[in-house]
PDB file of the backbone (N, CA, C, O) and the ligand in Angstrom, with CONECT records:
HET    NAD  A 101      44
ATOM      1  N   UNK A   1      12.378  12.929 -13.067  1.00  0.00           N
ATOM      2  CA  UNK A   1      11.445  12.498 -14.120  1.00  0.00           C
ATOM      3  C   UNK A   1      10.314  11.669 -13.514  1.00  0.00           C
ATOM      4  O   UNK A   1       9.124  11.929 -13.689  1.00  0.00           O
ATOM      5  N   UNK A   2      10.867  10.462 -12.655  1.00  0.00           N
ATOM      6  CA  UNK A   2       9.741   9.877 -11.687  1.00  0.00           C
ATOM      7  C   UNK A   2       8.754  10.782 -11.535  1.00  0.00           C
ATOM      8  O   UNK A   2       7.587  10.686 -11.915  1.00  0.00           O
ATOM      9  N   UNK A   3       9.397  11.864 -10.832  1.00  0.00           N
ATOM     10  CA  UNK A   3       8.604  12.708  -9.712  1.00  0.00           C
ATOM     11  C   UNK A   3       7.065  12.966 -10.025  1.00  0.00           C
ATOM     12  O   UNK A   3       6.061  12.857  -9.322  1.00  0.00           O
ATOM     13  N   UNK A   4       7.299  13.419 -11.593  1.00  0.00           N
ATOM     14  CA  UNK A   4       6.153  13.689 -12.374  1.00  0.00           C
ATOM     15  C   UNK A   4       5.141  12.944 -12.474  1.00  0.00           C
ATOM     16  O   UNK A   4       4.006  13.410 -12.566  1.00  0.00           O
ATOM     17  N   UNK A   5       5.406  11.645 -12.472  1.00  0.00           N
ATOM     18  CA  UNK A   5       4.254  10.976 -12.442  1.00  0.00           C
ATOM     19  C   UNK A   5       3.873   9.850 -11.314  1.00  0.00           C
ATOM     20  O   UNK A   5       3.301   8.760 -11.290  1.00  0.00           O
ATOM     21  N   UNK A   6       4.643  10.914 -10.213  1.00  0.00           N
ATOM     22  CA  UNK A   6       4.104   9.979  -8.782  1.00  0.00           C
ATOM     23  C   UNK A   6       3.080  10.508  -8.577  1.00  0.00           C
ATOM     24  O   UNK A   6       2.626  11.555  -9.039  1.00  0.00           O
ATOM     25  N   UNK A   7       2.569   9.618  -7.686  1.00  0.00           N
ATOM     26  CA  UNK A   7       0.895   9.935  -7.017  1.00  0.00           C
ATOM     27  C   UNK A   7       0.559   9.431  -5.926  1.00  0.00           C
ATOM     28  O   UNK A   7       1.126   8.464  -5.416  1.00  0.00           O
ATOM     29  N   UNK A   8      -0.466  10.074  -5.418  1.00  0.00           N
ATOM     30  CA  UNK A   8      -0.871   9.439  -3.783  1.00  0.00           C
ATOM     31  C   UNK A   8      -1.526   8.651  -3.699  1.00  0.00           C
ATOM     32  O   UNK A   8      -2.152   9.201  -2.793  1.00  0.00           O
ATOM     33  N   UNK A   9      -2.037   7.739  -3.820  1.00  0.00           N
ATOM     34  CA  UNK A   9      -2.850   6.762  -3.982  1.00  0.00           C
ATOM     35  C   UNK A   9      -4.024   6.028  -2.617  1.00  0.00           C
ATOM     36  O   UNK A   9      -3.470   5.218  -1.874  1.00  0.00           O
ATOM     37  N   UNK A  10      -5.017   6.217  -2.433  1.00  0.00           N
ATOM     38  CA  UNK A  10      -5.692   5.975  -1.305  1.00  0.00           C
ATOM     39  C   UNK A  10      -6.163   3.971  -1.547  1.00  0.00           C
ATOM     40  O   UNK A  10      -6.975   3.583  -2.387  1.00  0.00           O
ATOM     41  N   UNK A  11      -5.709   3.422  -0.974  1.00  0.00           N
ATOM     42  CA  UNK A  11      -6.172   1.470  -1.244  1.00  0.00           C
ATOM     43  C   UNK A  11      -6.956   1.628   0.045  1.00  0.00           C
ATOM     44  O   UNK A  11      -6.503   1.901   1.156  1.00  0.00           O
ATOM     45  N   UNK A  12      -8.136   1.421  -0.283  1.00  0.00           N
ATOM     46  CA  UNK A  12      -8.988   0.882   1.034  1.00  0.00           C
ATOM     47  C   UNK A  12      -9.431  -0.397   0.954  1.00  0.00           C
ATOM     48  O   UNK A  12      -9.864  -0.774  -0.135  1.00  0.00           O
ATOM     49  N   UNK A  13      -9.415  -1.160   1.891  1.00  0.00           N
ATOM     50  CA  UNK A  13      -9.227  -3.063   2.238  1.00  0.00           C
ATOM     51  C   UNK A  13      -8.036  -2.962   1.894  1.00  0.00           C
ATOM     52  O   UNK A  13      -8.008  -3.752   0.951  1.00  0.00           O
ATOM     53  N   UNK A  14      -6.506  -2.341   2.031  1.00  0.00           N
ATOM     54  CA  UNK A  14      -5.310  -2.533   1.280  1.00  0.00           C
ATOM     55  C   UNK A  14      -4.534  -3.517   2.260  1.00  0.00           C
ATOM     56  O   UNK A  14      -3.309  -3.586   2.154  1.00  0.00           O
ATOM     57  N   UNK A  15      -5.209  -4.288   3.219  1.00  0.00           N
ATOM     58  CA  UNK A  15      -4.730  -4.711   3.923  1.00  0.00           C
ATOM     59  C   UNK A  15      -5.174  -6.193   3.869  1.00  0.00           C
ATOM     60  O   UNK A  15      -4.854  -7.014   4.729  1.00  0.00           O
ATOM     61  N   UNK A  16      -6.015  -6.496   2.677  1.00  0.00           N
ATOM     62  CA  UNK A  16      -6.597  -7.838   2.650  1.00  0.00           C
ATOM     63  C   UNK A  16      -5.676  -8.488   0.844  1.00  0.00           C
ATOM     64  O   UNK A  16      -4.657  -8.216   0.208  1.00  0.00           O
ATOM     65  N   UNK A  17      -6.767  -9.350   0.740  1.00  0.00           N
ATOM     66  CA  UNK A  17      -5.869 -10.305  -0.319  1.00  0.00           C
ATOM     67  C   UNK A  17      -5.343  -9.530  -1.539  1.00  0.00           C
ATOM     68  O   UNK A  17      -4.151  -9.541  -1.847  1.00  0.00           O
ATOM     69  N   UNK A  18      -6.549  -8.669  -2.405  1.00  0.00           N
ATOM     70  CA  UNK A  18      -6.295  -8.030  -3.535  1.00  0.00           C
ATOM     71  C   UNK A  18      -5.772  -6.699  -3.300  1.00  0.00           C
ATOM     72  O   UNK A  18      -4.856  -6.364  -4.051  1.00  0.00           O
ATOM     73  N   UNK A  19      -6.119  -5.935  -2.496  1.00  0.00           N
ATOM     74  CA  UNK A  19      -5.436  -4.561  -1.550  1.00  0.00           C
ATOM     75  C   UNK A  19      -4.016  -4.971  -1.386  1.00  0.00           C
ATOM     76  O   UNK A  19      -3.253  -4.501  -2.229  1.00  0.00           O
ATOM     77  N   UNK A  20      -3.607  -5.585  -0.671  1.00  0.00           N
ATOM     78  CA  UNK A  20      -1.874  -5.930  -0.362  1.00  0.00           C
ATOM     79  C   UNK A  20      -1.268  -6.042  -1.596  1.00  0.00           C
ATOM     80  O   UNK A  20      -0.145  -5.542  -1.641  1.00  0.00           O
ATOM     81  N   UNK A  21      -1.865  -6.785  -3.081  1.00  0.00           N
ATOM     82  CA  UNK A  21      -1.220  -6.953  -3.596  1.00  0.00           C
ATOM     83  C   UNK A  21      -0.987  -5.294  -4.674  1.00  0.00           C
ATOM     84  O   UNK A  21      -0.040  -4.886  -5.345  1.00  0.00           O
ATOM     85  N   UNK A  22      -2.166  -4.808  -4.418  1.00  0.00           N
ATOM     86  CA  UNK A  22      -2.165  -3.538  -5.176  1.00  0.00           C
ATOM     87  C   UNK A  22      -1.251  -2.376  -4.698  1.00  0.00           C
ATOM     88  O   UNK A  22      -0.643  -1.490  -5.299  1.00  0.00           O
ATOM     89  N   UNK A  23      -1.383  -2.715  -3.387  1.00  0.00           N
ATOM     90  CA  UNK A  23      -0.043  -1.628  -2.615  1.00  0.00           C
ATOM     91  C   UNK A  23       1.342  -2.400  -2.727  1.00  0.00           C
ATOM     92  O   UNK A  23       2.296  -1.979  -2.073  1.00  0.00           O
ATOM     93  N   UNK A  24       1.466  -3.438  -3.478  1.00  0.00           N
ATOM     94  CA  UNK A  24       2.847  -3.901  -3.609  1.00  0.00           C
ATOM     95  C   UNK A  24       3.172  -3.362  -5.222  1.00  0.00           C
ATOM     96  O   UNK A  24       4.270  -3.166  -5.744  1.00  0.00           O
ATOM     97  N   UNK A  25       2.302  -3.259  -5.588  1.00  0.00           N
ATOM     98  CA  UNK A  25       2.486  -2.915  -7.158  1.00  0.00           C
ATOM     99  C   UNK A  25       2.717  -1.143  -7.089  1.00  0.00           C
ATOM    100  O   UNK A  25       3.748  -0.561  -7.426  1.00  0.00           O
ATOM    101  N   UNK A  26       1.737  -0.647  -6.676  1.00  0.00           N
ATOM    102  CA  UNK A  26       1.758   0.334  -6.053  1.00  0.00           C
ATOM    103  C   UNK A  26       3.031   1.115  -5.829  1.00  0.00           C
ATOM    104  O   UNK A  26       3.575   1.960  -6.541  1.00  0.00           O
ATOM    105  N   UNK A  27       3.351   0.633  -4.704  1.00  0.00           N
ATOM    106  CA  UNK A  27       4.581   0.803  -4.047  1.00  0.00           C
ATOM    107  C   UNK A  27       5.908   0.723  -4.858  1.00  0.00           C
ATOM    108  O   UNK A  27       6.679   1.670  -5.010  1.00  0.00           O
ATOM    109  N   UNK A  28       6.065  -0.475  -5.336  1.00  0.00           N
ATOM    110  CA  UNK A  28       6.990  -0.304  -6.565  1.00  0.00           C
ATOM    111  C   UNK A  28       7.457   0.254  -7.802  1.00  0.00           C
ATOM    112  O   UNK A  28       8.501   0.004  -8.404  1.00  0.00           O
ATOM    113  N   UNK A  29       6.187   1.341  -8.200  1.00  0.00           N
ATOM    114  CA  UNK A  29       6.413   1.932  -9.110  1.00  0.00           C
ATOM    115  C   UNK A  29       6.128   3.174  -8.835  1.00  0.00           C
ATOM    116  O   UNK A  29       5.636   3.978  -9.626  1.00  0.00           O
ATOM    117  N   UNK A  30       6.604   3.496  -7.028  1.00  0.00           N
ATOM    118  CA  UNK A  30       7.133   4.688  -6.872  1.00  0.00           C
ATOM    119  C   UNK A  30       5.687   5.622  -5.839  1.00  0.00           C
ATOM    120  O   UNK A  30       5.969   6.478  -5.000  1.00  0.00           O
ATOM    121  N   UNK A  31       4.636   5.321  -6.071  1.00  0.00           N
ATOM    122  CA  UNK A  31       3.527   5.977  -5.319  1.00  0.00           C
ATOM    123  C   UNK A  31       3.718   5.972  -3.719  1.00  0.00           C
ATOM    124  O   UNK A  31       4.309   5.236  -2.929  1.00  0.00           O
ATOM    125  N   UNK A  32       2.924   7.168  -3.612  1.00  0.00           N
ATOM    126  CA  UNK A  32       3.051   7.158  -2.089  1.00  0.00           C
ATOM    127  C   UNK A  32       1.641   6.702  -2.130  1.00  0.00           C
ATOM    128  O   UNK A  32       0.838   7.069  -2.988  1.00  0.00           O
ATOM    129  N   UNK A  33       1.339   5.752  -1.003  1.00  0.00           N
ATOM    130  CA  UNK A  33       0.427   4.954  -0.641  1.00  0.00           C
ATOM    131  C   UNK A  33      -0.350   4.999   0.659  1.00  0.00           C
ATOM    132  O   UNK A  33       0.272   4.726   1.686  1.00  0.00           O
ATOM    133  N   UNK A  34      -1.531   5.286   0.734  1.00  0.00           N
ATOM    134  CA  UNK A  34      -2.237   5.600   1.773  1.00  0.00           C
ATOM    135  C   UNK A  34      -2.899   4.125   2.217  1.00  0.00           C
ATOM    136  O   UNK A  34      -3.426   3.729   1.177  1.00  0.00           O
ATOM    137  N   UNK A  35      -3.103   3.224   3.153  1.00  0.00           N
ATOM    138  CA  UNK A  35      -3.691   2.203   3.095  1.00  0.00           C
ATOM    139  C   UNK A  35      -5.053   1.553   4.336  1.00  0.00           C
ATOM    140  O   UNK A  35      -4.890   1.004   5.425  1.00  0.00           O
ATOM    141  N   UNK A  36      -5.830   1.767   3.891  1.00  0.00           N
ATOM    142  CA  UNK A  36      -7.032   2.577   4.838  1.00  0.00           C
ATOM    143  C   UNK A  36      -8.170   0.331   4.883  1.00  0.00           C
ATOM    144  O   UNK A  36      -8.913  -0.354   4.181  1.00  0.00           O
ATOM    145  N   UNK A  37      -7.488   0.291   6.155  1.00  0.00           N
ATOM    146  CA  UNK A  37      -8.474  -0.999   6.333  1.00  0.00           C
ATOM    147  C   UNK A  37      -8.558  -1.264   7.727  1.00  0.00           C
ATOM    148  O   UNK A  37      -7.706  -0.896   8.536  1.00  0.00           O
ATOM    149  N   UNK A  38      -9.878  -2.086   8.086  1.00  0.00           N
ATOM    150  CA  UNK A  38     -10.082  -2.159   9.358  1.00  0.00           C
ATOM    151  C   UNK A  38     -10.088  -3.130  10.133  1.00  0.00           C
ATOM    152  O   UNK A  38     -10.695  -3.243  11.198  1.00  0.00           O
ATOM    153  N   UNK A  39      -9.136  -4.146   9.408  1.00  0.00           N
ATOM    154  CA  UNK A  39      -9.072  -5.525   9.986  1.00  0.00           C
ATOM    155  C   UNK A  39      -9.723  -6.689   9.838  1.00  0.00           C
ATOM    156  O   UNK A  39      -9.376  -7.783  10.283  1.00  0.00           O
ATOM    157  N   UNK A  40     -10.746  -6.413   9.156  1.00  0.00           N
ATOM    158  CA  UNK A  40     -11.850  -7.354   9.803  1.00  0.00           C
ATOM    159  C   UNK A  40     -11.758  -8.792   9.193  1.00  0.00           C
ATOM    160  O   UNK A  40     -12.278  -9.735   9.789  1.00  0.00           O
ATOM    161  N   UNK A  41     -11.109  -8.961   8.027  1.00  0.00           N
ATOM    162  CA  UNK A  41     -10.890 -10.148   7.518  1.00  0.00           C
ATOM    163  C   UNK A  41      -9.345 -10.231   7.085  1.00  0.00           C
ATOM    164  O   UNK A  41      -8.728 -11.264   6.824  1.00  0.00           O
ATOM    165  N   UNK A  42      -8.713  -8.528   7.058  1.00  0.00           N
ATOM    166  CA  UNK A  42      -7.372  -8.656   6.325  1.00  0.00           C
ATOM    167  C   UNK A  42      -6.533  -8.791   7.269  1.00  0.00           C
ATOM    168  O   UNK A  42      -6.954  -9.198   8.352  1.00  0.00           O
ATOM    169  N   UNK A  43      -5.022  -8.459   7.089  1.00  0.00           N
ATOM    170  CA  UNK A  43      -4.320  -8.544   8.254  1.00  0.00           C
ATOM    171  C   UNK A  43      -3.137  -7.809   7.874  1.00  0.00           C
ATOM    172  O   UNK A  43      -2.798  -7.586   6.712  1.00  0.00           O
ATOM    173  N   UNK A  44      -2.397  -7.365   9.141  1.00  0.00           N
ATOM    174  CA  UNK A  44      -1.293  -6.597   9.570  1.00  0.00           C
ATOM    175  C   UNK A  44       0.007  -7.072   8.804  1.00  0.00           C
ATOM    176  O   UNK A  44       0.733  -6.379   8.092  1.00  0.00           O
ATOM    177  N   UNK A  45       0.140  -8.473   9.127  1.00  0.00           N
ATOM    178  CA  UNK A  45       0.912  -9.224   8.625  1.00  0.00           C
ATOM    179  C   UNK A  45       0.745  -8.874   6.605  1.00  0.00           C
ATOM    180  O   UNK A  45       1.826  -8.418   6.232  1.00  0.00           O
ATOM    181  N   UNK A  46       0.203  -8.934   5.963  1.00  0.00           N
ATOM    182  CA  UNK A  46      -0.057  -8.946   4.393  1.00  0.00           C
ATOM    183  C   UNK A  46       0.563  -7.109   3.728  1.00  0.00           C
ATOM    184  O   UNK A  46       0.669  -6.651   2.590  1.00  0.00           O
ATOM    185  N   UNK A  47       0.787  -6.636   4.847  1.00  0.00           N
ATOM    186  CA  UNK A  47       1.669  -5.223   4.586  1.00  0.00           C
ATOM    187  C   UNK A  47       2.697  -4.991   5.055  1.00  0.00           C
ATOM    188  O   UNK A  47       3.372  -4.060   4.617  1.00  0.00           O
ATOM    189  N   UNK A  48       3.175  -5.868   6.218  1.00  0.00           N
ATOM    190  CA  UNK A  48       4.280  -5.876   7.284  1.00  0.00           C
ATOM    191  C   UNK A  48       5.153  -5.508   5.867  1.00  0.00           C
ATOM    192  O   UNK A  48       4.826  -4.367   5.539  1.00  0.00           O
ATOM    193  N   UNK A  49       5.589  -5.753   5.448  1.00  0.00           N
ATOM    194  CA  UNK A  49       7.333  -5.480   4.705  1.00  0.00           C
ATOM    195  C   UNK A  49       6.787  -4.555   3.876  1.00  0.00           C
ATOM    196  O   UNK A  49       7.608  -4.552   2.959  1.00  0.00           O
ATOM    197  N   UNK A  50       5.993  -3.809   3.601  1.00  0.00           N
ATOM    198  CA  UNK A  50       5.759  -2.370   3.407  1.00  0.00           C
ATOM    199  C   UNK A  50       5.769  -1.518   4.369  1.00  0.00           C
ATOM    200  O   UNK A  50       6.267  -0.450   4.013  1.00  0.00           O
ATOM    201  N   UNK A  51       5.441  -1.541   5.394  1.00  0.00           N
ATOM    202  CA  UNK A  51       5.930  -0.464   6.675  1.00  0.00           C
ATOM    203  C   UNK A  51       7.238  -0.606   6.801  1.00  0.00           C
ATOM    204  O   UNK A  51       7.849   0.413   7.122  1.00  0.00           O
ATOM    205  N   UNK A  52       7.783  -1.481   6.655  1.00  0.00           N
ATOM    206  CA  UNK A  52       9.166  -1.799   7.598  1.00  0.00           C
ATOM    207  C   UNK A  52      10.121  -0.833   6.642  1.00  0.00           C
ATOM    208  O   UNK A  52      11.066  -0.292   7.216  1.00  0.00           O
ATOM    209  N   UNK A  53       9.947  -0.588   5.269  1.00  0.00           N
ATOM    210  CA  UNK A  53      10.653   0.498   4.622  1.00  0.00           C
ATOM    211  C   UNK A  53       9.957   1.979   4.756  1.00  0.00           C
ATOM    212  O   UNK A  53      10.382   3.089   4.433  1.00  0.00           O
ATOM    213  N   UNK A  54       8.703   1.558   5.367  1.00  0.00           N
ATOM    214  CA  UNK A  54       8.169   3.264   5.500  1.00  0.00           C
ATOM    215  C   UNK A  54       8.029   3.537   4.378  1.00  0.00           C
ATOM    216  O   UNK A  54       8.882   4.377   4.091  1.00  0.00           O
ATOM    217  N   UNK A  55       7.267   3.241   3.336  1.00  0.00           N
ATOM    218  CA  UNK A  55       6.999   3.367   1.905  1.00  0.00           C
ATOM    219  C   UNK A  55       5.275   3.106   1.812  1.00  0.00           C
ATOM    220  O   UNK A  55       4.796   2.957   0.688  1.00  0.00           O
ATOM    221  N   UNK A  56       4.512   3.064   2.825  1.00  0.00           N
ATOM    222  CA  UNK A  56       3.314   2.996   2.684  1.00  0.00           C
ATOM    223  C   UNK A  56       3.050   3.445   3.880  1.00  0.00           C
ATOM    224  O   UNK A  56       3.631   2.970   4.857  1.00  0.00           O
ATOM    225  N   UNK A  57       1.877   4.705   4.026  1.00  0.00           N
ATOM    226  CA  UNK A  57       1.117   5.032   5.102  1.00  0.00           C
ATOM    227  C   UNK A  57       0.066   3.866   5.913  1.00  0.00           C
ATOM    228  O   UNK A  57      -0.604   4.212   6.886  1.00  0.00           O
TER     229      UNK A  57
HETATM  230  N1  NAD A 101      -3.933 -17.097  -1.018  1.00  0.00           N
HETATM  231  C1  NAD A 101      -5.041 -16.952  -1.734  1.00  0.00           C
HETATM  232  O1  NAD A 101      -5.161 -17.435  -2.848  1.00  0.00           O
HETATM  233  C2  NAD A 101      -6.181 -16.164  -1.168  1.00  0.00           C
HETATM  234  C3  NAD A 101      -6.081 -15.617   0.105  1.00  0.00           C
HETATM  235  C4  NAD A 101      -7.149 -14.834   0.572  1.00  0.00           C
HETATM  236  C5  NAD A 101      -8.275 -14.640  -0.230  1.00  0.00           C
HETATM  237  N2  NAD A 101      -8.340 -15.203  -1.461  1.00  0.00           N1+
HETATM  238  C6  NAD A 101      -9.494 -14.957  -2.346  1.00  0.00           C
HETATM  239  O2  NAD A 101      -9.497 -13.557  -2.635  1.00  0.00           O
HETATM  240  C7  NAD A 101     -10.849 -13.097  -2.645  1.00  0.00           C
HETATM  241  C8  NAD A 101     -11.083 -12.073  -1.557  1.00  0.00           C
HETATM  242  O3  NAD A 101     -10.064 -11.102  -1.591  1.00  0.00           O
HETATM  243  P1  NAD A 101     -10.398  -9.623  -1.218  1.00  0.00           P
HETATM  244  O4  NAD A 101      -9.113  -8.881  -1.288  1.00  0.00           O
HETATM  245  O5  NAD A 101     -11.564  -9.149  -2.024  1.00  0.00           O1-
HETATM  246  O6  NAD A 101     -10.956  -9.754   0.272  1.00  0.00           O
HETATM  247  P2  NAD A 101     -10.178  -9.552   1.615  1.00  0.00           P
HETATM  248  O7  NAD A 101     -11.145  -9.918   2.726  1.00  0.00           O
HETATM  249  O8  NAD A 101      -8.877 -10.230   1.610  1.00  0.00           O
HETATM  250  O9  NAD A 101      -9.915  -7.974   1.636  1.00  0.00           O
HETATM  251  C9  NAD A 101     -10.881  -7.039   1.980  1.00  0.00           C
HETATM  252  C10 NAD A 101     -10.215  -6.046   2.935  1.00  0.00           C
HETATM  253  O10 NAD A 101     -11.143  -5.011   3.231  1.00  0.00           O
HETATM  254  C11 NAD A 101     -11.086  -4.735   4.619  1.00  0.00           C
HETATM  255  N3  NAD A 101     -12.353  -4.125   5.004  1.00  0.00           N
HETATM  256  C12 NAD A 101     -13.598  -4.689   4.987  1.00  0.00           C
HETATM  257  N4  NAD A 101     -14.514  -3.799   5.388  1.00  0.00           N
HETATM  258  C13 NAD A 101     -13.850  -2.641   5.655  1.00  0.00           C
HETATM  259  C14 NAD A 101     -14.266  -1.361   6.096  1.00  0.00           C
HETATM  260  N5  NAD A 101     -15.564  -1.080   6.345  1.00  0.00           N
HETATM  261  N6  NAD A 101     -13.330  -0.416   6.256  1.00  0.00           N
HETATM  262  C15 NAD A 101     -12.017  -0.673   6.022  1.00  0.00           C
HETATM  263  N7  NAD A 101     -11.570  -1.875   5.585  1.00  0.00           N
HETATM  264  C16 NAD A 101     -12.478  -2.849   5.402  1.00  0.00           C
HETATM  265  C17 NAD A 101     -10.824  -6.065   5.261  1.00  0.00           C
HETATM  266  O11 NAD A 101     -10.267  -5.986   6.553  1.00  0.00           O
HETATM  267  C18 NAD A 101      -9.817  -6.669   4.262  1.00  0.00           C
HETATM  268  O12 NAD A 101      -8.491  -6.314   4.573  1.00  0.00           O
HETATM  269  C19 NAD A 101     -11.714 -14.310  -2.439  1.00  0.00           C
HETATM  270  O13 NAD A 101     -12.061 -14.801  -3.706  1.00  0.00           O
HETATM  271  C20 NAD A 101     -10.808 -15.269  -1.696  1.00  0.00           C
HETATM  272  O14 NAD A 101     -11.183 -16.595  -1.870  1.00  0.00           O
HETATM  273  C21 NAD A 101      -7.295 -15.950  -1.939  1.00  0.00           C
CONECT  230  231
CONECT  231  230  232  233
CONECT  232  231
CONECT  233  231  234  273
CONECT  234  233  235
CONECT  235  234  236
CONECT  236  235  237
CONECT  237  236  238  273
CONECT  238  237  239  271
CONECT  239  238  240
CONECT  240  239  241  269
CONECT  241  240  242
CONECT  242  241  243
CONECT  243  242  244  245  246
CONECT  244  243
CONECT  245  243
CONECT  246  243  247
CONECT  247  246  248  249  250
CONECT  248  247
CONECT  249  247
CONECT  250  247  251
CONECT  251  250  252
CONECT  252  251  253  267
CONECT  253  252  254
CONECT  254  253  255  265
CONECT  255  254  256  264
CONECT  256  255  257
CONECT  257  256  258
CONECT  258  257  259  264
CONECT  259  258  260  261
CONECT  260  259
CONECT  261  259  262
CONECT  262  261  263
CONECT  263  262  264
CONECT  264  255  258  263
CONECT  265  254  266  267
CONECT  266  265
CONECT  267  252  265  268
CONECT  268  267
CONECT  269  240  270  271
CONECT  270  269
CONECT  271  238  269  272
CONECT  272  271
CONECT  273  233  237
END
């Protein structure tokens, strides 16, 4: 039933303040998550425990 209304979702800056939190929301209600940022103010650390389940690209 999920299945149906999963989606891929592209977050670009998903790696900064409002991005991290959108791929946590994201993420929890099942989307596969693409997360497209380039560092420049965000950080590695603000997604770390989303990779670590492999639940966000
Ligand atoms: N703990 C807190 O309360 C807290 C912490 C941080 C920021 N803030 C507030 O949040 C607001 C800013 O948050 P935000 O999420 O808009 O900014 P942000 O800087 O946190 O996020 C923007 C993201 O976009 C990325 N980015 C920028 N240019 C890019 C590009 N060309 N290609 C790919 N990625 C790119 C950055 O690396 C960053 O990860 C401000 O008001 C700030 O004061 C609050």
């Amino acid at each position: 039933m999920r299945e149906k209304w999963k989606k891929r979702v592209l977050v670009t800056g998903g790696a900064g303040f409002l991005g991290s939190h959108l791929c946590d929301r994201l993420v929890e209600r099942g989307d596969d998550v693409i997360c497209l940022d380039n560092f420049y103010t965000g950080s590695k650390g603000n997604i770390a425990h989303l990779l670590v389940f492999n639940c966000l690209n």
